[in-house]
C-alpha positions as a LaTeX table, in Angstrom:
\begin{tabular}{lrrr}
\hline
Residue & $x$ (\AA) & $y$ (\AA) & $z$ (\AA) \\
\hline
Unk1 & 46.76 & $-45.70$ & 47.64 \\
Unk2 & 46.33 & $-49.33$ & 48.66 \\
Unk3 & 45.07 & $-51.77$ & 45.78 \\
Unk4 & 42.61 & $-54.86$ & 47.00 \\
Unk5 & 42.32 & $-57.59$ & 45.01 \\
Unk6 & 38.90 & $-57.87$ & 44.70 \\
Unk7 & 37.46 & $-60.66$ & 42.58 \\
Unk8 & 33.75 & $-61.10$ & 42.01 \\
Unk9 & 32.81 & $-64.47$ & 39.78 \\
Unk10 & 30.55 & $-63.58$ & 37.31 \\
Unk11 & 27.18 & $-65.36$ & 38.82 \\
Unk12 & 28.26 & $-62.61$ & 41.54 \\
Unk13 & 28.52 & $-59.68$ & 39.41 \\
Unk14 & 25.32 & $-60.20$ & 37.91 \\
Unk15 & 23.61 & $-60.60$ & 41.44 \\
Unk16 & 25.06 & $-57.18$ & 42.78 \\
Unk17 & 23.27 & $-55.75$ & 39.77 \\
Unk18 & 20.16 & $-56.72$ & 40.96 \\
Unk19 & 20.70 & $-56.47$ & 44.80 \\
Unk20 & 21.95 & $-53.20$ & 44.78 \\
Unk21 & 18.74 & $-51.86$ & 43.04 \\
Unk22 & 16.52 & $-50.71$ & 45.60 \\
Unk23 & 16.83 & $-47.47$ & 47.12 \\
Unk24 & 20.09 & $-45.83$ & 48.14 \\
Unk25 & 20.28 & $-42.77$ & 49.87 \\
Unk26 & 22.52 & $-40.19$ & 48.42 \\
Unk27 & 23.44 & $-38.28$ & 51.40 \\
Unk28 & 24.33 & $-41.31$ & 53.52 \\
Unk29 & 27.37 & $-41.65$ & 50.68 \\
Unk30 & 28.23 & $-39.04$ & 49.13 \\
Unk31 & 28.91 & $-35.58$ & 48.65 \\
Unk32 & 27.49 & $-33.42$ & 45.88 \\
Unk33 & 30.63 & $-33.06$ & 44.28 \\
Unk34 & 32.95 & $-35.26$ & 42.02 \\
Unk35 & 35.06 & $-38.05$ & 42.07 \\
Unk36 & 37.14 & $-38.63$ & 38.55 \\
Unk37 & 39.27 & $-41.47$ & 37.84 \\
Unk38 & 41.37 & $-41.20$ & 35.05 \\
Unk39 & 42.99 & $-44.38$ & 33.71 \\
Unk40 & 45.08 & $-45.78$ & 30.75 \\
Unk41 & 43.14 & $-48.37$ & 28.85 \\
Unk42 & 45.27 & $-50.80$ & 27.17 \\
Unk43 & 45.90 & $-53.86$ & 24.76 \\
Unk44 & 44.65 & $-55.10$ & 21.87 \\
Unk45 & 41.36 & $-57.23$ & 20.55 \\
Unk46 & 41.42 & $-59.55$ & 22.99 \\
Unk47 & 43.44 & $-57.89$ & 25.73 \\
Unk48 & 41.90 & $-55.63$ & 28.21 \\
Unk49 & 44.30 & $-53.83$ & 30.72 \\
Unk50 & 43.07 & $-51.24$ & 33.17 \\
Unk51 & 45.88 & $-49.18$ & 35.03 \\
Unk52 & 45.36 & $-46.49$ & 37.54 \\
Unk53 & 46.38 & $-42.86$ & 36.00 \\
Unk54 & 45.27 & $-40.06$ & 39.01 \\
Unk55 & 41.86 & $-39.42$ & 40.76 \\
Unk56 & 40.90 & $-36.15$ & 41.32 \\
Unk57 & 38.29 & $-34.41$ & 43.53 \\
Unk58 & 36.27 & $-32.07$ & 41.20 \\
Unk59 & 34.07 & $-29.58$ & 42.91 \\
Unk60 & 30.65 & $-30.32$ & 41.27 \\
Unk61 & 27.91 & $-33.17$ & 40.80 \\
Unk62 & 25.44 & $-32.72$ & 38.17 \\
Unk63 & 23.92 & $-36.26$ & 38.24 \\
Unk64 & 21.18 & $-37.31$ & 39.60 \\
Unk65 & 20.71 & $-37.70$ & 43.45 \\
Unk66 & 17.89 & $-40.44$ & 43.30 \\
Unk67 & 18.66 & $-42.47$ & 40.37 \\
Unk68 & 22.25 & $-44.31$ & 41.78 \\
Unk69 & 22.09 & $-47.63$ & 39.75 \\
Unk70 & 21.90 & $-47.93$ & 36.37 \\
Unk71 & 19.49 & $-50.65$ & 35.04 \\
Unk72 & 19.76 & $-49.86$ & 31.85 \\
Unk73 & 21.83 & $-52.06$ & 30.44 \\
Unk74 & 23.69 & $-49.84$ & 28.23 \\
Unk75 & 27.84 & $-49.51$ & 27.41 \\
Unk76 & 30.54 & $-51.18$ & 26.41 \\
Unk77 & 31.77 & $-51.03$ & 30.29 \\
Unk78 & 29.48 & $-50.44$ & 33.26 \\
Unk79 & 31.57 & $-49.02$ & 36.60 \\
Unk80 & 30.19 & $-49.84$ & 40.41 \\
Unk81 & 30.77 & $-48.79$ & 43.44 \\
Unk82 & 30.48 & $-50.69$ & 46.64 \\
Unk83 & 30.58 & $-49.42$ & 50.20 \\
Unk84 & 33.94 & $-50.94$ & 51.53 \\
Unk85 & 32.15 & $-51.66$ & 54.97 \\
Unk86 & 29.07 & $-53.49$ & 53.95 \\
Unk87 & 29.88 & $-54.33$ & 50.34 \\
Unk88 & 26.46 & $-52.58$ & 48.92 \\
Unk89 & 26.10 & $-51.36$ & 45.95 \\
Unk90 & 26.09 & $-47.61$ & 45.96 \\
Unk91 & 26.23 & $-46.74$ & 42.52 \\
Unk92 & 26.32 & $-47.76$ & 38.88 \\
Unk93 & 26.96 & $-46.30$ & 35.55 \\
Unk94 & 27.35 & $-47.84$ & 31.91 \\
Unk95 & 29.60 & $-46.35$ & 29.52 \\
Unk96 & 31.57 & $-46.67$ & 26.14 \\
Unk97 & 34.80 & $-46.09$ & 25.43 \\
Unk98 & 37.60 & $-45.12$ & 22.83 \\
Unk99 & 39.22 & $-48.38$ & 23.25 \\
Unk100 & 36.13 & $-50.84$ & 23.36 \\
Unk101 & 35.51 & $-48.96$ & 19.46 \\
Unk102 & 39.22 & $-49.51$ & 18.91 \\
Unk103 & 38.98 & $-52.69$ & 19.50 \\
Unk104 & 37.19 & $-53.61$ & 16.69 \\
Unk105 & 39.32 & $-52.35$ & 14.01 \\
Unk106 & 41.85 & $-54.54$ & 11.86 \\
Unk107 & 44.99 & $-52.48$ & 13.73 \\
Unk108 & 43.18 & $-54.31$ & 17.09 \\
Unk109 & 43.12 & $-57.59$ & 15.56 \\
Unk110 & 46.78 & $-57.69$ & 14.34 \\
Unk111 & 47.45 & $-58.07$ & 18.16 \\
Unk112 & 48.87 & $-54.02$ & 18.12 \\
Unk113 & 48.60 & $-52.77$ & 21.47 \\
Unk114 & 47.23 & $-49.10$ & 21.70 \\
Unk115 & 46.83 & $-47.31$ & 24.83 \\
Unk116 & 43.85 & $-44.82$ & 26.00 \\
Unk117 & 43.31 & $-41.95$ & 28.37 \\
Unk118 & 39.90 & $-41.87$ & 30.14 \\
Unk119 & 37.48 & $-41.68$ & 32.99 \\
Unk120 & 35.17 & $-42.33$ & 35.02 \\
Unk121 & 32.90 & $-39.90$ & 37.37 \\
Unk122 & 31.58 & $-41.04$ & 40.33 \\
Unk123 & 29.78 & $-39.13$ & 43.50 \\
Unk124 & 32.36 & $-38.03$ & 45.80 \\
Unk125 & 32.34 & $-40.87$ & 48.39 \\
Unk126 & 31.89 & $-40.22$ & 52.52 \\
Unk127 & 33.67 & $-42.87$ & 53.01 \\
Unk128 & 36.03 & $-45.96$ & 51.87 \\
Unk129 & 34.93 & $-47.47$ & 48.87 \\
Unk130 & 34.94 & $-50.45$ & 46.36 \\
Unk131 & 35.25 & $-49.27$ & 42.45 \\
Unk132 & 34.94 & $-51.92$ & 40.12 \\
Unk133 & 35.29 & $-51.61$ & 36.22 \\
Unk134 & 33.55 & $-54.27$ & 34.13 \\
Unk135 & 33.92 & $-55.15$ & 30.31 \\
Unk136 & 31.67 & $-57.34$ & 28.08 \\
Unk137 & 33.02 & $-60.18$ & 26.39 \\
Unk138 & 32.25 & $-61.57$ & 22.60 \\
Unk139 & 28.97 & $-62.65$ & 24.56 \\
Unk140 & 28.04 & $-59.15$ & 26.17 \\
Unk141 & 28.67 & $-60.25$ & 29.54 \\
Unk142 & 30.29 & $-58.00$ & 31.37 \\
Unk143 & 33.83 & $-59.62$ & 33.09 \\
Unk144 & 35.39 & $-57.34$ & 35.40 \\
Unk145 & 38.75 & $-56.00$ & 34.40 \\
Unk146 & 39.69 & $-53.43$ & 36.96 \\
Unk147 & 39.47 & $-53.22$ & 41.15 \\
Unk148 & 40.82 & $-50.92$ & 43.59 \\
Unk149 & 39.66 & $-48.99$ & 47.11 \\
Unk150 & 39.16 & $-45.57$ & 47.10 \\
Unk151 & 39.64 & $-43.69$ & 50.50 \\
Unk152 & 37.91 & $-40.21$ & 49.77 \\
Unk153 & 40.69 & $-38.66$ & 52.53 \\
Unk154 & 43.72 & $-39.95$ & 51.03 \\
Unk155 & 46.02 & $-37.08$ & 50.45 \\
Unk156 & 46.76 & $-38.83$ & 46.82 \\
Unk157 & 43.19 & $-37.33$ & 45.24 \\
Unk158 & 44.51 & $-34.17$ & 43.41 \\
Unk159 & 42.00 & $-31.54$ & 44.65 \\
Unk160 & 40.94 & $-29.48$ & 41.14 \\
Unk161 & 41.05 & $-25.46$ & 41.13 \\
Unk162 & 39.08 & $-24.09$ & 38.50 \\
Unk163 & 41.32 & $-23.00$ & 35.22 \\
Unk164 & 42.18 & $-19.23$ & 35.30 \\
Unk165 & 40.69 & $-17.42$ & 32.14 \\
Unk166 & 38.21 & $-20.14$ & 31.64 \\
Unk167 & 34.00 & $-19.81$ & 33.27 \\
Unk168 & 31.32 & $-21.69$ & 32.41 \\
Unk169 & 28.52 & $-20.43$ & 30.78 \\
Unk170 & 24.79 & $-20.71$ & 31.33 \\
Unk171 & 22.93 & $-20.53$ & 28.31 \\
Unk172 & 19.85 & $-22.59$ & 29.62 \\
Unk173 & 18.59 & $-23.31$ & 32.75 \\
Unk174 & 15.99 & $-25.28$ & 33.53 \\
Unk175 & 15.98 & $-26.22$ & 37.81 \\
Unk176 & 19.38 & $-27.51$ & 39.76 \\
Unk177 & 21.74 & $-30.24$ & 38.16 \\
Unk178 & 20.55 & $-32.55$ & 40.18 \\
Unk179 & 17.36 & $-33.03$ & 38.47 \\
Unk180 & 18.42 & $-31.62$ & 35.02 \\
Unk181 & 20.16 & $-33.52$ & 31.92 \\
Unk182 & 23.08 & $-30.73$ & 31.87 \\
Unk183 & 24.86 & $-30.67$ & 28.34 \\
Unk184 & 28.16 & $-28.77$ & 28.07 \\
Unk185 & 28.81 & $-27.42$ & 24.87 \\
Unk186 & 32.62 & $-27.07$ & 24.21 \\
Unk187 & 34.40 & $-25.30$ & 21.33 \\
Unk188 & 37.69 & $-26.95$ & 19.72 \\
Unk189 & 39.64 & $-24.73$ & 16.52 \\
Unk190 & 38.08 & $-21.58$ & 17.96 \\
Unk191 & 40.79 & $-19.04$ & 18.46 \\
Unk192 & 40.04 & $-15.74$ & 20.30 \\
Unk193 & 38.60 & $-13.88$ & 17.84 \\
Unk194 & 36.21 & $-16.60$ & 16.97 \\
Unk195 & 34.95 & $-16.25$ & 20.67 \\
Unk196 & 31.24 & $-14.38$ & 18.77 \\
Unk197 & 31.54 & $-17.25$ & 16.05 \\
Unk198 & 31.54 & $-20.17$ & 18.79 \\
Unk199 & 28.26 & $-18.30$ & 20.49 \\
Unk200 & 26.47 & $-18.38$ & 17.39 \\
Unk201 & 27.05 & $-21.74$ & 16.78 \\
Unk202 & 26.31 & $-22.86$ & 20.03 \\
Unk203 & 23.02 & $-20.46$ & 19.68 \\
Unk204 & 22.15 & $-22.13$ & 16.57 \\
Unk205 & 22.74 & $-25.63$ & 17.18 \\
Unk206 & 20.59 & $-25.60$ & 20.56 \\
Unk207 & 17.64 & $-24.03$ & 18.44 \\
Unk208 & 17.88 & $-27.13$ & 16.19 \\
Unk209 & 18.41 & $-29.74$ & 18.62 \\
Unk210 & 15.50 & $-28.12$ & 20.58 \\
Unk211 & 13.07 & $-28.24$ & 17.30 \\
Unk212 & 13.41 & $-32.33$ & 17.25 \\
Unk213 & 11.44 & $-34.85$ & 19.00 \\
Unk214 & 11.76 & $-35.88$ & 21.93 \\
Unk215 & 14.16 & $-33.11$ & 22.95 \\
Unk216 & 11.25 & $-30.01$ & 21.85 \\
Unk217 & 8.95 & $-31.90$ & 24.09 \\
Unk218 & 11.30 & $-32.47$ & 26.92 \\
Unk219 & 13.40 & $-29.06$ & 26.29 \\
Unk220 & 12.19 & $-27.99$ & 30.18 \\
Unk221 & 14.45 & $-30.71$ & 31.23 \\
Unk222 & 17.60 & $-29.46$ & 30.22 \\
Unk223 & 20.38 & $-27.27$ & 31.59 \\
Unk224 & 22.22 & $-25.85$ & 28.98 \\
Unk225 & 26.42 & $-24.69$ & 29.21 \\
Unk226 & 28.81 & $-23.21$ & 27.43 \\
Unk227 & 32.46 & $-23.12$ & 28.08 \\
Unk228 & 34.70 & $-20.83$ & 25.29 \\
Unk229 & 37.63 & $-23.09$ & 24.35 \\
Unk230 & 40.54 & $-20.68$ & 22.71 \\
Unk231 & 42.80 & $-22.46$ & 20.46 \\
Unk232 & 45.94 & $-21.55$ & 18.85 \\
Unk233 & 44.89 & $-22.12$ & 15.61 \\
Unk234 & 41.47 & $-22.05$ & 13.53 \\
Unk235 & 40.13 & $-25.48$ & 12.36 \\
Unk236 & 41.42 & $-28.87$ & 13.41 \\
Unk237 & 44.11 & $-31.11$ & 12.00 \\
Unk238 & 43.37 & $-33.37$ & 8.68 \\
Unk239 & 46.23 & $-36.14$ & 8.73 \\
Unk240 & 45.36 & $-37.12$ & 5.19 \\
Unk241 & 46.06 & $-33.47$ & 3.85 \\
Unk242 & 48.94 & $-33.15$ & 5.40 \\
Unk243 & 47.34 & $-30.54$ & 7.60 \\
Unk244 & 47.90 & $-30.30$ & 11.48 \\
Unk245 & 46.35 & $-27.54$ & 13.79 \\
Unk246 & 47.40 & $-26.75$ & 17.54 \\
Unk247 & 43.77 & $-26.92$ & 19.50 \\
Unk248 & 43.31 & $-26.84$ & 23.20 \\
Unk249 & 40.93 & $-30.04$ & 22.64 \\
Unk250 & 42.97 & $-31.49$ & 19.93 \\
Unk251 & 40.19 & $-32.99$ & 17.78 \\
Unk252 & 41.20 & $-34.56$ & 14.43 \\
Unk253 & 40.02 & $-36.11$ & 11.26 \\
Unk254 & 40.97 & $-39.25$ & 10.33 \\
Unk255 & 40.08 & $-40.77$ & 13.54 \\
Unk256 & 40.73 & $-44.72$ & 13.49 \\
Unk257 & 41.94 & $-43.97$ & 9.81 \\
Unk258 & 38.46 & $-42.89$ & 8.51 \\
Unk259 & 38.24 & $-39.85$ & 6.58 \\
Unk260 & 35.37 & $-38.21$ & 8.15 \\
Unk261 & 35.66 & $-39.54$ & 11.46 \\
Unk262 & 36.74 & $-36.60$ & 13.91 \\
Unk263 & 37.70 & $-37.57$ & 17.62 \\
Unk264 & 39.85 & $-36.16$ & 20.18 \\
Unk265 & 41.98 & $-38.24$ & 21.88 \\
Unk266 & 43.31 & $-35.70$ & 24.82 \\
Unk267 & 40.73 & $-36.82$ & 27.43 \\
Unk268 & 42.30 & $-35.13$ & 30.22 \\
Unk269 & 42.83 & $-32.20$ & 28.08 \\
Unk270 & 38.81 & $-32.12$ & 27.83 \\
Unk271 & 38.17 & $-33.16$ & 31.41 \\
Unk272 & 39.86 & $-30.50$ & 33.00 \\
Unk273 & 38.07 & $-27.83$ & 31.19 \\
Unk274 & 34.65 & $-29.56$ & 31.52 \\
Unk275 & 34.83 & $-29.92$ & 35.15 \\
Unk276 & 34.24 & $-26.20$ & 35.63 \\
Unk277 & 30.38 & $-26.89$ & 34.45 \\
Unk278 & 27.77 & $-29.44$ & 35.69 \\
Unk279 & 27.60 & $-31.98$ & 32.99 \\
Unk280 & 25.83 & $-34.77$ & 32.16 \\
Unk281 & 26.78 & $-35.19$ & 28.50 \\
Unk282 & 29.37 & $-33.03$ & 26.51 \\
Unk283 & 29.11 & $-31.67$ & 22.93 \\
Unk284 & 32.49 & $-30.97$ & 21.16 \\
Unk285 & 31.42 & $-27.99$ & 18.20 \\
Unk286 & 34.51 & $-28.07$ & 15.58 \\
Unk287 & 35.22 & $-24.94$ & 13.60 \\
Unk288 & 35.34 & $-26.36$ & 10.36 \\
Unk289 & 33.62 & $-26.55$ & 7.02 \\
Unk290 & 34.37 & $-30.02$ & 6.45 \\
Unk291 & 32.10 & $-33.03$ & 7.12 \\
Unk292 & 32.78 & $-35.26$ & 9.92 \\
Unk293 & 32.03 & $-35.96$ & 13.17 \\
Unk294 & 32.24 & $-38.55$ & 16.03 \\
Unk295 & 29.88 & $-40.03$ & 19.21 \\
Unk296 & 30.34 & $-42.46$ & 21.98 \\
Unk297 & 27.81 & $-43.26$ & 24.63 \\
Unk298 & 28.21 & $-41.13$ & 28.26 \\
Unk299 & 31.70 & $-39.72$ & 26.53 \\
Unk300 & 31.15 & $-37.02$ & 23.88 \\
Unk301 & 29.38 & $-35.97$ & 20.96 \\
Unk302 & 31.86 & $-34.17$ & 18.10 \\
Unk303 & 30.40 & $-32.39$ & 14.97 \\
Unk304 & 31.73 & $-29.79$ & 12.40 \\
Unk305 & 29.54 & $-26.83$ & 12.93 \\
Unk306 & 29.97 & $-25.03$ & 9.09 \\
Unk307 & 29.12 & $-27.90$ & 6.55 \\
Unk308 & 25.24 & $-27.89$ & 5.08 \\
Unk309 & 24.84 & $-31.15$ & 6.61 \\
Unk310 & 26.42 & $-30.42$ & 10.44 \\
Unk311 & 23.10 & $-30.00$ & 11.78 \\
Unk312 & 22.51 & $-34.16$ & 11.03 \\
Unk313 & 25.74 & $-34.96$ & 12.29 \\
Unk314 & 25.28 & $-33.20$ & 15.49 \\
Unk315 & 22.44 & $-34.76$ & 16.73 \\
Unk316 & 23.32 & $-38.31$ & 14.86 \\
Unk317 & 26.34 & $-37.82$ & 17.12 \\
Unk318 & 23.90 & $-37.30$ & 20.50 \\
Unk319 & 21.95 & $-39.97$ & 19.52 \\
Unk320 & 25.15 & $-42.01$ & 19.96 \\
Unk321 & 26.49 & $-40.05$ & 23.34 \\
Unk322 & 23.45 & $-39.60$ & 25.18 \\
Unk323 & 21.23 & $-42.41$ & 24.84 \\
Unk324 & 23.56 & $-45.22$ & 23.35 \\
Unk325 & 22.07 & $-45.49$ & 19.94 \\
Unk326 & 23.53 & $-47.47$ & 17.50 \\
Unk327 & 24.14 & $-46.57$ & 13.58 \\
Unk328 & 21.59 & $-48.05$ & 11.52 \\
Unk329 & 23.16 & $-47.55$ & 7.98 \\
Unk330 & 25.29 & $-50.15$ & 6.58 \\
Unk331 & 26.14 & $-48.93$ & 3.01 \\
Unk332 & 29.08 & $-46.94$ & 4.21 \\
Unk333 & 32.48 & $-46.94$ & 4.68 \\
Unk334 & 33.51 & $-47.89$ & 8.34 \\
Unk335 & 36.58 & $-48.59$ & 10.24 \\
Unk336 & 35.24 & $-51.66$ & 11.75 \\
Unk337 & 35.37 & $-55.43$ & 11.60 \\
Unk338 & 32.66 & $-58.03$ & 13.23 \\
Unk339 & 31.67 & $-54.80$ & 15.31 \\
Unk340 & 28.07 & $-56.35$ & 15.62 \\
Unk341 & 28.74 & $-60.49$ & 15.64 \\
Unk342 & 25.71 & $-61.49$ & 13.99 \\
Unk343 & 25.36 & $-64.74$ & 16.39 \\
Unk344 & 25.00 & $-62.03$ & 19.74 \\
Unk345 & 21.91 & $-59.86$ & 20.85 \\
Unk346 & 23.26 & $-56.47$ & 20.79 \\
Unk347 & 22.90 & $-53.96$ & 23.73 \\
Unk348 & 22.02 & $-51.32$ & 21.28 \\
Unk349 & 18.50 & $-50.49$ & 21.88 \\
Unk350 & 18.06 & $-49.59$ & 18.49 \\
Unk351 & 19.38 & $-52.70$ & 16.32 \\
Unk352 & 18.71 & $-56.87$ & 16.72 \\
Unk353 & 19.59 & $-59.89$ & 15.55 \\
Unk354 & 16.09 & $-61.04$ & 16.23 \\
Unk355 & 13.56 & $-61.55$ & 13.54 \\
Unk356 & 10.76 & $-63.17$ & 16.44 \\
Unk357 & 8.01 & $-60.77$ & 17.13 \\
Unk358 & 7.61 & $-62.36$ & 20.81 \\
Unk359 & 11.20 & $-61.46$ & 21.29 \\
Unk360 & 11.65 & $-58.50$ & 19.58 \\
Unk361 & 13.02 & $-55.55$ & 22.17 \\
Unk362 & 10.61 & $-52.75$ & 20.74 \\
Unk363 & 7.86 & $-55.89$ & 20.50 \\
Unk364 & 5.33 & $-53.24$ & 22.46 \\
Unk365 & 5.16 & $-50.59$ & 19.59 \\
Unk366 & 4.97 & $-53.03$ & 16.71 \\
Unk367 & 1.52 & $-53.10$ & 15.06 \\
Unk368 & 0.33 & $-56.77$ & 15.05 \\
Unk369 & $-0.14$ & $-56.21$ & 11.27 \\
Unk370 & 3.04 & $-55.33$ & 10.74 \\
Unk371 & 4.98 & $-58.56$ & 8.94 \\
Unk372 & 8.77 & $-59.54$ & 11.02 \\
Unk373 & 10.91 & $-59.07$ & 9.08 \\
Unk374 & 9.25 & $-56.56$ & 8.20 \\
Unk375 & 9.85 & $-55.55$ & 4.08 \\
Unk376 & 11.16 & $-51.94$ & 2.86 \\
Unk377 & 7.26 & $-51.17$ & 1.31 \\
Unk378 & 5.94 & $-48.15$ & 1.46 \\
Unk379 & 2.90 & $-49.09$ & 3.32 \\
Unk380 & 5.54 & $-49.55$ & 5.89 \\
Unk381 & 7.29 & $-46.56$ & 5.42 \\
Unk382 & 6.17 & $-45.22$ & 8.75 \\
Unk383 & 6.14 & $-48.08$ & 10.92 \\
Unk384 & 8.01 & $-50.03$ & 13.55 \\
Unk385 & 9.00 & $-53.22$ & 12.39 \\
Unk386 & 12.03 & $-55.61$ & 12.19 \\
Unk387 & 13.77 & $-53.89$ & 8.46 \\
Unk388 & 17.31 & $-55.85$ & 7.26 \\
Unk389 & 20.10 & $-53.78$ & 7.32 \\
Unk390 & 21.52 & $-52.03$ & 10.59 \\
Unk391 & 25.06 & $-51.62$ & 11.92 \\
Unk392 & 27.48 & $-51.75$ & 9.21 \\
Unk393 & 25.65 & $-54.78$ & 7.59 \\
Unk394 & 23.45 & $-54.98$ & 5.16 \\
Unk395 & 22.34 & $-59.04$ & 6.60 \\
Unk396 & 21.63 & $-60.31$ & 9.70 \\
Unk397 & 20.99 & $-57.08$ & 11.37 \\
Unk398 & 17.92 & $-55.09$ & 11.97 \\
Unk399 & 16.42 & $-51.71$ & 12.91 \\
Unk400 & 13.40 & $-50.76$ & 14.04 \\
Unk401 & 12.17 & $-48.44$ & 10.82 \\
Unk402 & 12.26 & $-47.51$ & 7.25 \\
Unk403 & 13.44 & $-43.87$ & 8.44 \\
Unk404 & 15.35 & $-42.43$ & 11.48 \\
Unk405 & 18.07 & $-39.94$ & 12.11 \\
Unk406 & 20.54 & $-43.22$ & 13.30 \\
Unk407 & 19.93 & $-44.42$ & 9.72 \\
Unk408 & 19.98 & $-41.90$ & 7.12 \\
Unk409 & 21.41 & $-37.73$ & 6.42 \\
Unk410 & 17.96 & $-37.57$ & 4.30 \\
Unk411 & 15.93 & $-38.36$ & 7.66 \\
Unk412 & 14.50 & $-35.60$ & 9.57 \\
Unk413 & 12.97 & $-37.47$ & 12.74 \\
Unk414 & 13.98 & $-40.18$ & 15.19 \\
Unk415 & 11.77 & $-43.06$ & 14.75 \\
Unk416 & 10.04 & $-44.41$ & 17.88 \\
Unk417 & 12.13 & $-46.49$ & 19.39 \\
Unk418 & 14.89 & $-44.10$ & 19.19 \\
Unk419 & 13.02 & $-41.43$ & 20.85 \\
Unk420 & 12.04 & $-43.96$ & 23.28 \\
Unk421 & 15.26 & $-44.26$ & 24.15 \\
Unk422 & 16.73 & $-40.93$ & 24.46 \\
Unk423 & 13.84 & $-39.80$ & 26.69 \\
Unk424 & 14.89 & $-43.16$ & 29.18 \\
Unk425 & 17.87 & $-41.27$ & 29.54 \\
Unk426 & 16.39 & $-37.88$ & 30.24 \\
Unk427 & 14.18 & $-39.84$ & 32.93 \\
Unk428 & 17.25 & $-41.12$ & 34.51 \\
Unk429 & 18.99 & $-37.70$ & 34.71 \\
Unk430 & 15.58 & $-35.94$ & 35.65 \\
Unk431 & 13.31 & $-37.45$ & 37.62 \\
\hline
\end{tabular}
């Protein structure tokens, strides 16, 4: 497949963002079906190096056909594609990634290279096309990183046959992909016998999700799937312990050296069996009793399923994957170093630097009562305000209220501007 070098300056980055937002019509460039890109995303804190893994042809679509460009301004990376023959902007998503969260680490800052498998999913072009990967800088710019031209008839694209032994489920539906947020619920340190086990679970965790603002109110919206994931072994490995499981998704504690962090690192492992479902967002349930859990925005959502506070973590964890929340607690312990620079806005529609009313992003739903910064009284326990302390530190960051479910285990509701949030990306999926 032929590379182009393609460079766009950044003044013309940011203009294709806004030229390419009118209306573009499905149908004249795509197919309603898949095209995934899987790459290997390498370097270190300041390095970022893109290289071309495979791209396969995937026989469903389950994103919208109306909403095409993302305006949302949300992810670590944002991916584009241009038609090759008139250089529009077809399409548009923002995402995070396993190495822009890597980056951040200590390990990232010694200048130690790691390398990462992922993707990205794109309409199945008609024709020829432009894909462009871009990554913010310190600034949150976004600097592209990656080029090259897809020709949807190359014989390269791997065409994907649906994994023998393996259907997806429908445990919810709602209307046609298309115009549904579909969430695939996947299974990892389930073995065969635990087939009834990973049912329940998925059963129970849909009833809570479902029983939570905004998601109760906007349930009708949904497509629901299930895919049964058998494993080798029961549970998942535990580095620390000295304990190591063989899983089809192999999900893990310890992720990034954090004891109750849980990620799986086999992305192509977990993109072959998702692409049997339509899928907007995935949820990873891990059979284990242990606390932990993981989330990264338009990636995946991991949770133990059999610890008294799993149902928290799970949709903390969507919160994350779904609508690019960030964490508002800052007492614990955390992997990370400078992961919010307290001198930059972040995208985060959830946390600020900004202690100016006028400038505030969630300015509309602030009472003009309400002091900024706003202080932890409890007149103000039920608020929306500007409250110190929000990703990772305790100064210089802010969050939107005394009490959410991106701030605390002891919170039982998203605060406003979180819900706000999540239900943008429901609109974006379903209208």
């Amino acid at each position: 497949m032929k590379k182009v070098i393609f460079s766009l300056t950044l003044v013309l980055l940011c203009a294709s963002l806004v030229w390419g937002q009118g209306s573009v019509s499905f149908a004249q460039y795509f197919e309603e079906k898949t095209l995934r890109i899987d790459f290997y995303h390498t370097g270190t804190k300041t390095e970022d190096i893109i290289s071309l893994d495979a791209i396969y042809e995937e026989p469903i679509w389950a994103g919208s056909l109306t909403e095409l460009i993302d305006t949302t301004n949300l992810g670590e990376h944002l991916v584009r594609v241009f038609d090759l023959a008139t250089n529009q902007l077809i399409y548009s998503r923002g995402f995070c990634s396993l190495f822009a969260e890597w980056q951040t680490t200590d390990e990232a800052a010694r200048d130690f290279r790691r390398t990462f498998h992922e993707s990205v999913l794109i309409p199945y072009p008609r024709a020829p096309v432009q894909v462009v990967i871009a990554s913010r800088d310190r600034e949150n710019l976004f600097r592209e990183v990656f080029t090259m031209a897809v020709d949807p008839a190359s014989y390269h694209i791997k065409r994907i046959q649906p994994q023998q032994g393996r259907k997806a489920t429908a445990v919810e539906q709602n209307g046609p992909p298309s115009v549904k947020y579909d969430l695939l619920f996947l299974g990892d340190g389930y073995r065969a016998e635990d087939s009834e086990k990973f049912r329940s679970d998925v059963a129970r965790y849909v009833e809570h999700l479902f029983s939570l603002s905004p998601y109760k109110e906007r349930r009708q919206d949904f497509n629901l799937w299930s895919v049964e994931v058998i494993s080798a072994e029961s549970g998942i490995s535990q580095p620390r312990q000295g304990v190591y499981r063989d899983t089809a998704l192999g999900c893990s504690f310890n992720a990034f050296d954090l004891p109750r962090y849980v990620l799986t690192l086999d992305n192509r492992a977990m993109r072959d069996i998702a692409s049997i479902a339509p899928y907007d967002g995935i949820i990873i349930l891990v059979n284990s009793e242990r606390y932990g859990g993981g989330g990264i925005y338009r990636l995946y959502a991991i949770s133990t399923v059999d610890h008294a506070d799993s149902p928290h973590v799970v949709v903390h964890e969507l919160g994350h994957a779904l609508a690019g929340l960030g964490d508002e607690y800052y007492q614990s312990e955390v992997s990370y170093s400078e992961f919010y620079p307290l001198d930059v806005e972040p995208w985060e529609p959830n946390i600020t630097i900004c202690q100016e009313r006028k400038m505030l992003k969630w300015r509309d739903l602030v009472d003009r009562l309400t002091p900024i910064p706003t202080p932890e009284k409890q007149e103000f326990v039920d608020a929306v305000g500007c409250f110190e302390g929000a990703g990772y530190s305790a100064k210089g960051l802010f969050r939107p209220a005394m009490r959410c479910i991106m701030f605390s285990k002891k919170s039982t509701a998203f605060c406003q501007v979180c819900q706000r949030a999540i239900e943008r990306i429901i609109d974006l999926y379903s209208k």
